[in-house]
C-alpha positions as CSV (number, residue, x, y, z in Angstrom):
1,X,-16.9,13.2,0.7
2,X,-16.0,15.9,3.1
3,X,-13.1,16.6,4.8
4,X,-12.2,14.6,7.7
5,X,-11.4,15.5,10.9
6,X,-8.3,15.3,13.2
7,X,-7.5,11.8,13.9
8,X,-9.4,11.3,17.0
9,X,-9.8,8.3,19.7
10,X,-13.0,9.6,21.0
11,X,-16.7,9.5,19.3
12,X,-18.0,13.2,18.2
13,X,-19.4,14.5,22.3
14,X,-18.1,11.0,23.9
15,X,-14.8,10.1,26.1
16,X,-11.8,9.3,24.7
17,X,-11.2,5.4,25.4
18,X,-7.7,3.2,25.4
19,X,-7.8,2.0,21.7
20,X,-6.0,-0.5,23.2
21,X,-8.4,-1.9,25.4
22,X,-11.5,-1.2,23.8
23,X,-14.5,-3.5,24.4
24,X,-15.6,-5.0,21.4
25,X,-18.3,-8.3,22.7
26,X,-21.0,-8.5,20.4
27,X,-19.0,-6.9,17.6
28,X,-18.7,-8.7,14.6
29,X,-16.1,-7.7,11.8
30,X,-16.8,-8.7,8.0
31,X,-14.6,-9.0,5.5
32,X,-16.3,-9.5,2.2
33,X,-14.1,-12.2,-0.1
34,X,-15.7,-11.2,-3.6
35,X,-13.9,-14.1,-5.5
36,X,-10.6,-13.6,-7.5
37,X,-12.2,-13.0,-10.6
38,X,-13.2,-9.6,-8.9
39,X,-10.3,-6.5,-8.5
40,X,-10.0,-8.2,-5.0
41,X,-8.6,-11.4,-6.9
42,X,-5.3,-9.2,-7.1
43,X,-2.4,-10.3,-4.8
44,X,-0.1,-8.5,-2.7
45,X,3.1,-9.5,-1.7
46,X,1.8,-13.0,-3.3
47,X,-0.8,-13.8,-1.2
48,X,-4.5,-12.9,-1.6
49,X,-5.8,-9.8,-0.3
50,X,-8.6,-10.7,1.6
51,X,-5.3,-12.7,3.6
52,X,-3.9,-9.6,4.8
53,X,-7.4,-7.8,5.1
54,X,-8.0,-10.4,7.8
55,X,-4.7,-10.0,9.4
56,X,-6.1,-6.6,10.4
57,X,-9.1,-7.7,11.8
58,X,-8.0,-10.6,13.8
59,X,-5.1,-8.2,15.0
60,X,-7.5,-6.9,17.5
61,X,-8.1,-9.2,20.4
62,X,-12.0,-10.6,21.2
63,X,-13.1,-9.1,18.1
64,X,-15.5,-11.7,16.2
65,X,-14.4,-12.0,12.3
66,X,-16.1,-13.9,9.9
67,X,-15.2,-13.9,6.1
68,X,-18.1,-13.7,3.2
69,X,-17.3,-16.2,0.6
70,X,-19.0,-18.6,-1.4
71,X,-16.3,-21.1,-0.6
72,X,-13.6,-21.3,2.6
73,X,-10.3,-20.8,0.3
74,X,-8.3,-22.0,4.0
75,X,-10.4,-20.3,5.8
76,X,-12.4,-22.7,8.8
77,X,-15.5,-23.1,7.8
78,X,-17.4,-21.8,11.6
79,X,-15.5,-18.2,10.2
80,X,-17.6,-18.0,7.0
81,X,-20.5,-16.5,6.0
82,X,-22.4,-17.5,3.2
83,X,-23.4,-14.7,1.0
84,X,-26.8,-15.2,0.6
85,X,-26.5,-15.8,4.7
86,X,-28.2,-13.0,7.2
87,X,-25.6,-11.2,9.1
88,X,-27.8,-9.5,11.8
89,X,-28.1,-12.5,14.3
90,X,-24.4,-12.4,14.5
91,X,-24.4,-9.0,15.4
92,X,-25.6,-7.7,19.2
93,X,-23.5,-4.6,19.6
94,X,-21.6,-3.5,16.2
95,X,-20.7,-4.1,13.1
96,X,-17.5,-3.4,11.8
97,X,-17.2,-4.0,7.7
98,X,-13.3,-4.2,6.2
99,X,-12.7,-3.9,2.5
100,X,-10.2,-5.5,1.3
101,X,-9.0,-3.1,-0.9
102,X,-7.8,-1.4,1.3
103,X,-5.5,-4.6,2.7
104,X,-2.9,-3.2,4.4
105,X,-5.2,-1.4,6.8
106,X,-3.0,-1.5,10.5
107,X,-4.7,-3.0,13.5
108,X,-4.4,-0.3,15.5
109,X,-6.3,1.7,13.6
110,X,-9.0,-0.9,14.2
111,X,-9.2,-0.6,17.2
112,X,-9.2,3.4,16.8
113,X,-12.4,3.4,15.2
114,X,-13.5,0.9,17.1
115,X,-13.0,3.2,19.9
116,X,-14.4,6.0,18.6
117,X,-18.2,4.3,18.3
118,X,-21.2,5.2,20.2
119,X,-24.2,2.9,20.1
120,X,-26.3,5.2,18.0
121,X,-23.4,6.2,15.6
122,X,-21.1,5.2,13.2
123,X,-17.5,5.5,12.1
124,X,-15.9,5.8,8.7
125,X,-11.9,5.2,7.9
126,X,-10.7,7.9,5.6
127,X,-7.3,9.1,3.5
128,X,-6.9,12.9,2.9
129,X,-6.9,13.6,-0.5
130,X,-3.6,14.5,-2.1
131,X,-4.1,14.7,-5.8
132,X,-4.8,17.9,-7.3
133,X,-8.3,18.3,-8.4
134,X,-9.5,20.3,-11.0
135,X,-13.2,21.5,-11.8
136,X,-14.3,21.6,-15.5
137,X,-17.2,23.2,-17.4
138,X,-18.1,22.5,-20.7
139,X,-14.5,20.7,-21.5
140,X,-12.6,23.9,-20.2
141,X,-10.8,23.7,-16.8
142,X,-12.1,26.7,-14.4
143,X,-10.5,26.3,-11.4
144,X,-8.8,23.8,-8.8
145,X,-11.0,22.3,-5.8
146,X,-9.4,23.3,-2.5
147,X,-8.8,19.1,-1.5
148,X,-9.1,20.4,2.0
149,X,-12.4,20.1,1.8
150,X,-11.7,16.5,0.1
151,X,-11.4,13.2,1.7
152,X,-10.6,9.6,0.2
153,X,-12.8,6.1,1.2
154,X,-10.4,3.8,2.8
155,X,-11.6,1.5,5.6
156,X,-13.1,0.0,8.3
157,X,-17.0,0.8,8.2
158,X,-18.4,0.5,11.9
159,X,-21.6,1.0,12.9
160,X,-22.9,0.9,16.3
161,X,-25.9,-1.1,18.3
162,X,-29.0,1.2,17.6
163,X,-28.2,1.4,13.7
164,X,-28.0,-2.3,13.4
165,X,-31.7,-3.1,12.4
166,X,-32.1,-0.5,10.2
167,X,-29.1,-1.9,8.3
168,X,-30.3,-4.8,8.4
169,X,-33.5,-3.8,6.5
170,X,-31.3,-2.3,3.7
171,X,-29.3,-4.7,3.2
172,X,-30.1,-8.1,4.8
173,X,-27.6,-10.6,3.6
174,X,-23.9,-11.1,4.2
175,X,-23.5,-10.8,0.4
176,X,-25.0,-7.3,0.4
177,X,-22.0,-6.1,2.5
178,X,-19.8,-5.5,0.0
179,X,-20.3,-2.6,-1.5
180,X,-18.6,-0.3,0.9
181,X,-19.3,3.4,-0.5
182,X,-22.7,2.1,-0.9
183,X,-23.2,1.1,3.0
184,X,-21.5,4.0,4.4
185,X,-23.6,6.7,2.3
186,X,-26.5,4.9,3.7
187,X,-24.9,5.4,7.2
188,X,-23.9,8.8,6.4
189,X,-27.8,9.7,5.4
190,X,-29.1,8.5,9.0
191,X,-26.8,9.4,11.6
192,X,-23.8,11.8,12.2
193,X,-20.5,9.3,11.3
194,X,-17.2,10.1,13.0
195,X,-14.8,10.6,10.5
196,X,-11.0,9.0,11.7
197,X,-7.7,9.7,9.3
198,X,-6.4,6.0,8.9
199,X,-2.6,5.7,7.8
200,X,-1.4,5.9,4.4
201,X,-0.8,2.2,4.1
202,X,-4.6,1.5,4.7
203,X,-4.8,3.4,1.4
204,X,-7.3,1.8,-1.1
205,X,-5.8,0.3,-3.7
206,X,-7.6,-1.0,-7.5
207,X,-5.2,-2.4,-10.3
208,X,-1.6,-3.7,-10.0
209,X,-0.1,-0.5,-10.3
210,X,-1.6,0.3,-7.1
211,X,-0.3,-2.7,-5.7
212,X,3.0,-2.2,-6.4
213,X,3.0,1.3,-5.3
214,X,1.5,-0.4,-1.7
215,X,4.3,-2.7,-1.9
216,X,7.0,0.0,-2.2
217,X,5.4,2.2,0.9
218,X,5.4,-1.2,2.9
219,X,9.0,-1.5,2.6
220,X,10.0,1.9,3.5
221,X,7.7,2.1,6.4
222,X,10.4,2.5,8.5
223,X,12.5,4.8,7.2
224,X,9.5,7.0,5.7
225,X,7.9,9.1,9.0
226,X,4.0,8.3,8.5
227,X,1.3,10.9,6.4
């Protein structure tokens, strides 16, 4: 994916709106619950992430959350979508899609995205990339890729009002929402997305050493200054 762009409040040619008070009726945020025989079964600080992946969601005040799950798991039952459920109706002015593995994802940079959206756009979460990358040919290395140009899938997906129904036609059902690199190169194919640098503790995250390393940067959040 290519580099993202300076953390910005404001869609690409828009004007900047209050994160803090940005409208969100008609917006409905999903987070997909894949079942925790699935890498999102893993558990952070002991509790399930699609827990905390709703904490960041429901952080942001009028917003319309519902959970995709075959079963509630404590979650009330007029908040859940069943998989093989259509989403659109639910939908009038947005659609915001959370991963939850990316759990730790803050609520304020929820509402940033959020805030960034135009009706015939979308908006995409991302991490700069911070490994060192290097490009091979024929099993010899050749070079390092400049990461500048590099960015990392984190999360939230949202998508504004005028993309909905084509969406919709690629993937109808609640269920198909959870492929997230799927959805947002279908996004990225039909209209310009708006790229916003989320913090590193929205980081995705895929085994339990990842976890743990989450768990470390969540208790030094304070005393670390934020990258």
């Amino acid at each position: 994916m290519p580099a993202p762009g300076p953390v910005t409040s404001a869609a690409r040619g828009g004007v900047p709106q209050d994160p803090a008070r940005v409208p969100v009726e008609g917006v409905l945020a999903v987070v997909v619950d894949r079942g925790p025989r699935s890498a999102s079964g893993l558990r952070l600080f002991g509790r399930p992430l699609v827990a905390h992946a709703l904490e960041s969601v429901q952080g942001v005040q009028g917003l319309d959350v519902a959970v995709v799950a075959g079963r509630t798991r404590g979650v009330p039952p007029s908040a859940v979508l069943a998989p093989d459920a259509p989403w659109r109706g639910s939908a009038s002015s947005g659609l915001l899609v959370h991963d939850p593995m990316c759990p730790l994802l803050p609520s304020s940079a929820v509402r940033e995205c959020l805030a960034a959206l135009r009706p015939d756009g979308a908006v995409v979460g991302l991490r700069p990339v911070t490994d060192t990358i290097k490009q091979v040919d024929d099993g010899c290395i050749v070079g390092t890729v400049d990461r500048e140009r590099l960015a990392a899938l984190a999360s939230p997906l949202v998508v504004g009002e005028q993309l909905l129904d084509r969406l919709a036609e690629a993937f109808p059902l609640a269920g198909d929402l959870a492929d997230l690199p799927q959805l947002v190169e279908f996004v990225a194919g039909a209209v310009d997305v708006v790229e916003v640098v989320v913090p590193s503790l929205a980081r995705r995250i895929t085994d339990d050493d990842d976890v743990a390393l989450l768990e470390c940067l969540h208790a030094l959040r304070r005393t670390l200054p934020e990258r």
